[in-house]
C-alpha positions as CSV (number, residue, x, y, z in Angstrom):
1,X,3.2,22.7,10.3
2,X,2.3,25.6,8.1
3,X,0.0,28.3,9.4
4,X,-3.7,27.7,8.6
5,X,-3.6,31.3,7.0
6,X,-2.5,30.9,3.4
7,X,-2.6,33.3,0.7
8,X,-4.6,32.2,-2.8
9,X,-1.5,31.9,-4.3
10,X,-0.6,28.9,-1.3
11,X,-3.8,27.4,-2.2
12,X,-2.9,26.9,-5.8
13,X,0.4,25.3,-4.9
14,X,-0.9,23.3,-2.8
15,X,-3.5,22.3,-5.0
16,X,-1.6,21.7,-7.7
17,X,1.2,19.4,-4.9
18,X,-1.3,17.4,-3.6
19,X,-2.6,16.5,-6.9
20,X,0.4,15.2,-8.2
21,X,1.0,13.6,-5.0
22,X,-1.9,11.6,-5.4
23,X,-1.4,10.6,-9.0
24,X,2.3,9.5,-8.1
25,X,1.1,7.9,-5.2
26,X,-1.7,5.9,-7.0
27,X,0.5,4.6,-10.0
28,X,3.3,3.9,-7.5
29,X,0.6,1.8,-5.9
30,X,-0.5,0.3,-9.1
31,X,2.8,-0.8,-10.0
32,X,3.1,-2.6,-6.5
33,X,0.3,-4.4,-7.3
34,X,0.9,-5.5,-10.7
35,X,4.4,-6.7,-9.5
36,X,3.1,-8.4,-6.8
37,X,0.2,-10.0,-8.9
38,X,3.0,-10.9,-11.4
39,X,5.2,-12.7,-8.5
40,X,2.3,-14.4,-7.4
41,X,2.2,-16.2,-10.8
C-alpha cells in the first residue's frame, strides 16, 4: 500500500489511472456481455 500522504502531483496520476481503469474496465465488461448475449443466440 501507498502512504495516505500524496503530493498533488500523486493525485493527478492517480486520477487520471483510475479513470482509465474504469473506462477499460467498463468496455471490457461490455464486450463480455455482448459476446455472451451473442452465444446465447
Amino acid at each position: 500500500m501507498r502512504p495516505s500522504v500524496k503530493l498533488p502531483r500523486d493525485w493527478i496520476t492517480d486520477g487520471h489511472a483510475s479513470a482509465a481503469e474504469a473506462r477499460t474496465t467498463r468496455s471490457a465488461r461490455t464486450l463480455s456481455v455482448d459476446a455472451r448475449s451473442r452465444r446465447g443466440v
